[in-house]
C-alpha positions as CSV (number, residue, x, y, z in Angstrom):
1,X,-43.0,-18.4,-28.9
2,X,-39.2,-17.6,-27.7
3,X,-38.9,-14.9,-25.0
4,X,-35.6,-13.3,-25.3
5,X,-33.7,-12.9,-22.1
6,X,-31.2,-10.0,-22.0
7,X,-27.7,-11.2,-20.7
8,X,-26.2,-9.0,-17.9
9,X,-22.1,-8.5,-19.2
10,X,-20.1,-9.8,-16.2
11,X,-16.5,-8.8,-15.8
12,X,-15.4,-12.0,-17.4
13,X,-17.3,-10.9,-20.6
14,X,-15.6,-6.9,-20.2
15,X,-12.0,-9.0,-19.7
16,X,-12.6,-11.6,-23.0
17,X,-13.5,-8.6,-24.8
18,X,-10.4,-6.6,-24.3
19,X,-8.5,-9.4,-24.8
20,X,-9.6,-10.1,-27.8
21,X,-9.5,-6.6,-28.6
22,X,-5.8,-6.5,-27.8
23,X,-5.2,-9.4,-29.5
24,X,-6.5,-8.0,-33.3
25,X,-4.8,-4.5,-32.6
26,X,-1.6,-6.1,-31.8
27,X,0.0,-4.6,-34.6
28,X,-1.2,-1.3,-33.8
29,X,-0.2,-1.0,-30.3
30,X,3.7,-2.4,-31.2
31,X,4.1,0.6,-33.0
32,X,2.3,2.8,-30.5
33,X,4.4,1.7,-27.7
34,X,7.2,1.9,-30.0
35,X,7.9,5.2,-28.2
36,X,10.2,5.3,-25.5
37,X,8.4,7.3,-23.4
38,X,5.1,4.9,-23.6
39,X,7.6,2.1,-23.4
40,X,8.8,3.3,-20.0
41,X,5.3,4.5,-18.9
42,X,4.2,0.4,-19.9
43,X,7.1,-1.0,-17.8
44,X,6.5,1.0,-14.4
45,X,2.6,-0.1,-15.1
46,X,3.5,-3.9,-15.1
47,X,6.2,-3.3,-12.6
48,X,4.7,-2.1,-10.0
49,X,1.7,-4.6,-10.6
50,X,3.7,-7.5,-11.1
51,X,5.6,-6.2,-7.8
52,X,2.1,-5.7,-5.7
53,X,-0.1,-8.5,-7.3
54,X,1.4,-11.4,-4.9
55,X,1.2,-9.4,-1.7
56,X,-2.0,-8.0,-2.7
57,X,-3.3,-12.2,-3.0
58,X,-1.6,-12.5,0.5
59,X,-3.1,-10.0,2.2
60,X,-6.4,-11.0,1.1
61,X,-6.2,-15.1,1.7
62,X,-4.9,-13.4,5.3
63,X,-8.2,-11.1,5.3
64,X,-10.1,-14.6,4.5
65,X,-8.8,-16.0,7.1
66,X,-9.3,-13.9,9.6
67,X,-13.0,-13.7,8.6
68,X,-13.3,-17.2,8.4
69,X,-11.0,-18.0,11.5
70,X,-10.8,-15.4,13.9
71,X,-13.8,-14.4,15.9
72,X,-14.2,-10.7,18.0
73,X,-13.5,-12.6,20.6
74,X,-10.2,-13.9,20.2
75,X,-9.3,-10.3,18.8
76,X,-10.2,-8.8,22.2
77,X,-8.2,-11.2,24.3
78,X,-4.7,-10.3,22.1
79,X,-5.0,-7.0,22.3
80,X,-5.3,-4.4,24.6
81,X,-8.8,-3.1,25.4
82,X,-7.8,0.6,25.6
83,X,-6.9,1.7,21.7
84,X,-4.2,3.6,23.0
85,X,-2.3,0.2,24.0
86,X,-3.8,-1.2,21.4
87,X,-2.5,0.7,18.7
88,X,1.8,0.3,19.3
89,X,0.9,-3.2,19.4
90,X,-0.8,-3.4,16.3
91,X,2.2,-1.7,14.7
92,X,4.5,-4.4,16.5
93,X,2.9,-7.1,15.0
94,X,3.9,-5.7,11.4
95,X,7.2,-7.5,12.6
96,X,6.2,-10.7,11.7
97,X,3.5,-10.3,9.2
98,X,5.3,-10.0,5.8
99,X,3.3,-7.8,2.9
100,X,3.2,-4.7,1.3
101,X,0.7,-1.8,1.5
102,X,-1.4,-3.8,-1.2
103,X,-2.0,-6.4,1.6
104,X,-2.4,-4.2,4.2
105,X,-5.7,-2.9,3.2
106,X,-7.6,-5.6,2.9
107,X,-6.5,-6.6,6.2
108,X,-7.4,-3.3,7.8
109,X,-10.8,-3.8,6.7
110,X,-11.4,-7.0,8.2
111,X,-10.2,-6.2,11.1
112,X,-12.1,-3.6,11.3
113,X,-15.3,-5.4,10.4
114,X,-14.6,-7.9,13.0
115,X,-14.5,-5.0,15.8
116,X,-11.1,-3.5,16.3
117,X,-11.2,0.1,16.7
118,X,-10.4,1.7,13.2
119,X,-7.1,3.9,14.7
120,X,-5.8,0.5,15.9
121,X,-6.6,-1.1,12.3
122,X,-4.9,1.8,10.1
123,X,-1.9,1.5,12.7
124,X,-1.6,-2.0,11.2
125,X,-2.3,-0.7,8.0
126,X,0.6,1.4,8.3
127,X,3.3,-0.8,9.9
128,X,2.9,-4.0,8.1
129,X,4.1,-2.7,4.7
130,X,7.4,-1.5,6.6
131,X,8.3,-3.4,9.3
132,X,7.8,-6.9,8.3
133,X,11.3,-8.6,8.0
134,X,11.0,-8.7,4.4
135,X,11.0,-5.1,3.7
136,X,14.1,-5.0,6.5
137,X,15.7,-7.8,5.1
138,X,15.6,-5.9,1.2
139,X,17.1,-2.8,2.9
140,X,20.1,-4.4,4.8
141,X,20.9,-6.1,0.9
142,X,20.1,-2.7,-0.4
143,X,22.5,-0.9,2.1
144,X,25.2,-3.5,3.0
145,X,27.3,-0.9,4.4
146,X,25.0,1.2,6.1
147,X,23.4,-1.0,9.1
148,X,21.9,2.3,10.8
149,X,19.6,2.8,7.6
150,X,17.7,-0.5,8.8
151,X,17.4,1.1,12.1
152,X,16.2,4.4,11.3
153,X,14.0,2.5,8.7
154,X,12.3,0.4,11.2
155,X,12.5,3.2,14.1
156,X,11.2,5.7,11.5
157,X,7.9,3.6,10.1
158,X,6.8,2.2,13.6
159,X,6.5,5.7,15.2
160,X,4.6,6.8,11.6
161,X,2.1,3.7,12.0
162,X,2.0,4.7,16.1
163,X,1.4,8.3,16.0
164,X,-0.9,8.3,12.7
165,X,-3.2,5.8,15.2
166,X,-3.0,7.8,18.6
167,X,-4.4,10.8,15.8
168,X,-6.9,9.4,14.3
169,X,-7.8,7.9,17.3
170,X,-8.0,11.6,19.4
171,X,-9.5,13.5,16.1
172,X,-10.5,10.7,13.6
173,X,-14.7,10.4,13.1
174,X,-16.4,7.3,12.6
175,X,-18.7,8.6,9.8
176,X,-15.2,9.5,7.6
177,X,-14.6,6.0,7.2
178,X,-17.3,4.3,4.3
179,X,-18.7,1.3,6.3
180,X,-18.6,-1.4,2.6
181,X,-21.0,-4.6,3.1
182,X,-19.5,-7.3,3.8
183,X,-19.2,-9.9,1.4
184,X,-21.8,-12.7,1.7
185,X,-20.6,-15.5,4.1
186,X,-21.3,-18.7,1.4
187,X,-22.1,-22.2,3.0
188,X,-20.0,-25.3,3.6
189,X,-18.0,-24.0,6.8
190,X,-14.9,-22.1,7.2
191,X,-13.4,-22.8,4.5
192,X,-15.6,-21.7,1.6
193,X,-16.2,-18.6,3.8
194,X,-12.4,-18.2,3.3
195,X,-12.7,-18.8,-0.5
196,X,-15.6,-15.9,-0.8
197,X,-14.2,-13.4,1.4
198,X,-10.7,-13.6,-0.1
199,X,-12.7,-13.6,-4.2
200,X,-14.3,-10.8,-3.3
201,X,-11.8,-8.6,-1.6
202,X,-9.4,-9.1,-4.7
203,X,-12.0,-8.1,-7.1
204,X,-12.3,-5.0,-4.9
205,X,-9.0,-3.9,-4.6
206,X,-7.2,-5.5,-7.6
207,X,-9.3,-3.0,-9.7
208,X,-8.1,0.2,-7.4
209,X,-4.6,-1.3,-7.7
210,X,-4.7,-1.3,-11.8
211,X,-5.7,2.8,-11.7
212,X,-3.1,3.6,-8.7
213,X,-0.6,1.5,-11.3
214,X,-1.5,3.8,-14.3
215,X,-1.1,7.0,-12.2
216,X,2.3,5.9,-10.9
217,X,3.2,4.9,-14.2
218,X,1.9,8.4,-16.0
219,X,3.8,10.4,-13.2
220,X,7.4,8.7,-13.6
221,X,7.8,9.7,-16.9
222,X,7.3,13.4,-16.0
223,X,10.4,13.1,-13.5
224,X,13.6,13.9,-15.0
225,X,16.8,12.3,-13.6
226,X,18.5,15.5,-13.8
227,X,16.5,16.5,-10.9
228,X,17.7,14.3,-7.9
229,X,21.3,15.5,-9.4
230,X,20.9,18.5,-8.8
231,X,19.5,17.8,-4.7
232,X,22.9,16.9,-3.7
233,X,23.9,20.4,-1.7
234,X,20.5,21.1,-0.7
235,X,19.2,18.9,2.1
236,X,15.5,20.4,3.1
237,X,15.0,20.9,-0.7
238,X,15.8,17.1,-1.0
239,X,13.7,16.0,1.6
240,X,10.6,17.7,0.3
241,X,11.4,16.0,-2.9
242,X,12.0,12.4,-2.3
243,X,8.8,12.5,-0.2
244,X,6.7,13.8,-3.1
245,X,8.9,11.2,-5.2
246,X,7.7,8.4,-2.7
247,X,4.0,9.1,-3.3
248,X,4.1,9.4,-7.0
249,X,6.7,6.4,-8.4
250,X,4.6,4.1,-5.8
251,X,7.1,1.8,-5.7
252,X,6.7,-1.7,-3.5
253,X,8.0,-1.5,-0.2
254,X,10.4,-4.8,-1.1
255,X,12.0,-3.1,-3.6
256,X,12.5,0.9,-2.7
257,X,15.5,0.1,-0.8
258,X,17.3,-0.4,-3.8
259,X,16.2,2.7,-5.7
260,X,17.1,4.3,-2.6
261,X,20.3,3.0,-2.9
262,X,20.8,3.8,-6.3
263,X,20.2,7.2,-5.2
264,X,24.4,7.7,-4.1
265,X,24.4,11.4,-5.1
266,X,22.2,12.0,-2.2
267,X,22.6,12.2,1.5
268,X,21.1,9.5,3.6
269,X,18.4,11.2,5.1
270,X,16.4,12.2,1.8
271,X,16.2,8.7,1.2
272,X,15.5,7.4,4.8
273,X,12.5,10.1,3.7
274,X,11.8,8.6,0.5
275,X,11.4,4.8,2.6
276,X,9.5,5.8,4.8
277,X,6.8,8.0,3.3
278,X,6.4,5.6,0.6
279,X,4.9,2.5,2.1
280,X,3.3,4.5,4.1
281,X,0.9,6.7,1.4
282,X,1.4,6.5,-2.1
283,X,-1.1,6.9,-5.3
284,X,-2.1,3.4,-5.8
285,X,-2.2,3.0,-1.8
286,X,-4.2,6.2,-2.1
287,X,-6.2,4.7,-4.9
288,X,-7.0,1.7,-2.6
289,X,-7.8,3.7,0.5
290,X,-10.8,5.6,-1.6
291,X,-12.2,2.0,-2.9
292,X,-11.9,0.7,0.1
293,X,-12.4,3.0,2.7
294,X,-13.9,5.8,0.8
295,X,-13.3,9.3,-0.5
296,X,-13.8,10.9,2.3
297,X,-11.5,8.8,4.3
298,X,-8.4,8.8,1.9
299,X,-9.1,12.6,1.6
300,X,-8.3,13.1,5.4
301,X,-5.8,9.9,5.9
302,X,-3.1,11.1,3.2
303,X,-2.3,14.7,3.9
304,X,-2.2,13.3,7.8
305,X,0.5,10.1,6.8
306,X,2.5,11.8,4.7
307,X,3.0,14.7,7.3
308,X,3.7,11.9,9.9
309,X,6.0,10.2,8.0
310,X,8.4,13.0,7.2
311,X,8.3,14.4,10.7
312,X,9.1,10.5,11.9
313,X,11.5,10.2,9.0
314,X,13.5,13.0,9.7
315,X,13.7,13.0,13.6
316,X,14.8,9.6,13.3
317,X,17.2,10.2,10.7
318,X,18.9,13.0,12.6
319,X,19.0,10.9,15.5
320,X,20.2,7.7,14.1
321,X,22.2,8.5,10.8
């Protein structure tokens, strides 16, 4: 006598199945997308996942390797044991670790789950998506005649990651921040411990990233151009308005500068704003933040960046531009 066994759907199954489901309504969705505003809506959806899907696989063979590779112990000894030293220099070493805010996560969870104290992580969080010499490197192409930009770029994102990590460590809670499991350590050394930890942190966040990509993608189409024309003579206005602009388009931090730049009818300083605020909170870095981190967290860490930013973003601007 046969015993049926029920089969458990993996994601593998759910993916062949929509695949093949897109593949015998092809017709159907050519004419559906036939619209230009669903054909607009569809680009900015692969864009900004094209854009974030390499960065995102970086950050997460980097989160692999710091689980497999770097021990508490070597953590400690780099940086400072106070988290108020601790924290600039996590936002320093965004200087040399290329990525966007995709990658960021990932790595701020590790960290995290390898003992460095959470205000220190999120400072990191915060600086590597804007201070790495790629993002600096896109804005001095984006700006050639405008070498202050950089400056107030850099100037204006390090004292965002800084001060949103001397906060959160002064007023931040441990219990606001979702503690995940670990992923399983598999066998065979370092290596394979690399392999697991980086599957299973792209599973996680690759699925946040695909809803933060639909948002962004639903929310550009509501934004008429006519509206940043009309910003010109009205600076505070402006500001206010690139910022919000920053968290809904949710673009990648290698390639704002040159929507930014595209941006000549308004002053510099809107869209020093609109550079700053973005890599630093945005919907699908939102969206990433709740998976990750949890509700609670991303409820509390948004508002808190995205005043931050401005305040950094502007002082900086008035300063340096």
């Amino acid at each position: 006598m046969t015993t049926a066994v029920g089969i458990r759907p993996t994601s593998m199954h759910v993916f062949c199945a929509v695949l093949l489901v897109a593949i015998l309504a092809r017709p159907l969705l050519v004419d559906a997308l036939s619209v230009p505003v669903l054909q607009t809506a569809a680009t900015v959806f692969v864009a900004v996942c094209v854009q974030a899907l390499p960065f995102l696989v970086l950050g997460v063979l980097l989160s692999g390797a710091i689980a497999a590779f770097v021990s508490p112990a070597v953590l400690r000894r780099v940086l400072p044991a106070r988290p108020e030293a601790a924290v600039p220099v996590a936002g320093a070493a965004g200087l040399v670790l290329p990525g966007c805010e995709c990658a960021s996560v990932p790595v701020a969870r590790r960290l995290m789950g390898q003992g460095v104290p959470d205000a220190v992580a999120l400072a990191f969080l915060l600086a590597a998506p804007a201070v790495n010499p790629v993002v600096l490197v896109a804005t001095a192409v984006a700006f050639p005649g405008e070498p202050r930009m950089v400056l107030a770029r850099a100037v204006a994102s390090l004292a965002t990651a800084c001060v949103t990590g001397w906060l959160w460590q002064r007023f931040g809670r441990a219990e606001w921040i979702a503690r995940r499991a670990a992923p399983p350590h598999a066998g065979g050394g370092r290596w394979a411990v690399l392999a697991e930890t980086a599957r299973h942190d792209l599973v996680s966040a690759g699925g946040f990233l695909v809803v933060g990509a639909a948002a962004a993608a639903a929310l550009s189409v509501l934004v008429p151009p006519e509206w940043t024309e009309a910003l010109a003579g009205q600076l505070v206005l402006a500001v206010l308005v690139m910022a919000v602009l920053a968290v809904v388009l949710a673009l990648c931090s290698e390639a704002d500068a040159f929507v930014a730049a595209s941006l000549t009818m308004l002053p510099l300083l809107p869209r020093l704003v609109f550079l700053v605020v973005g890599p630093a909170v945005d919907v699908k870095l939102i969206a990433l933040q709740a998976g990750t981190f949890g509700r609670a967290f991303a409820a509390r860490f948004a508002p808190l960046t995205f005043a931050v930013a401005v305040c950094c973003a502007v002082g900086a601007g008035l300063v340096l531009l």
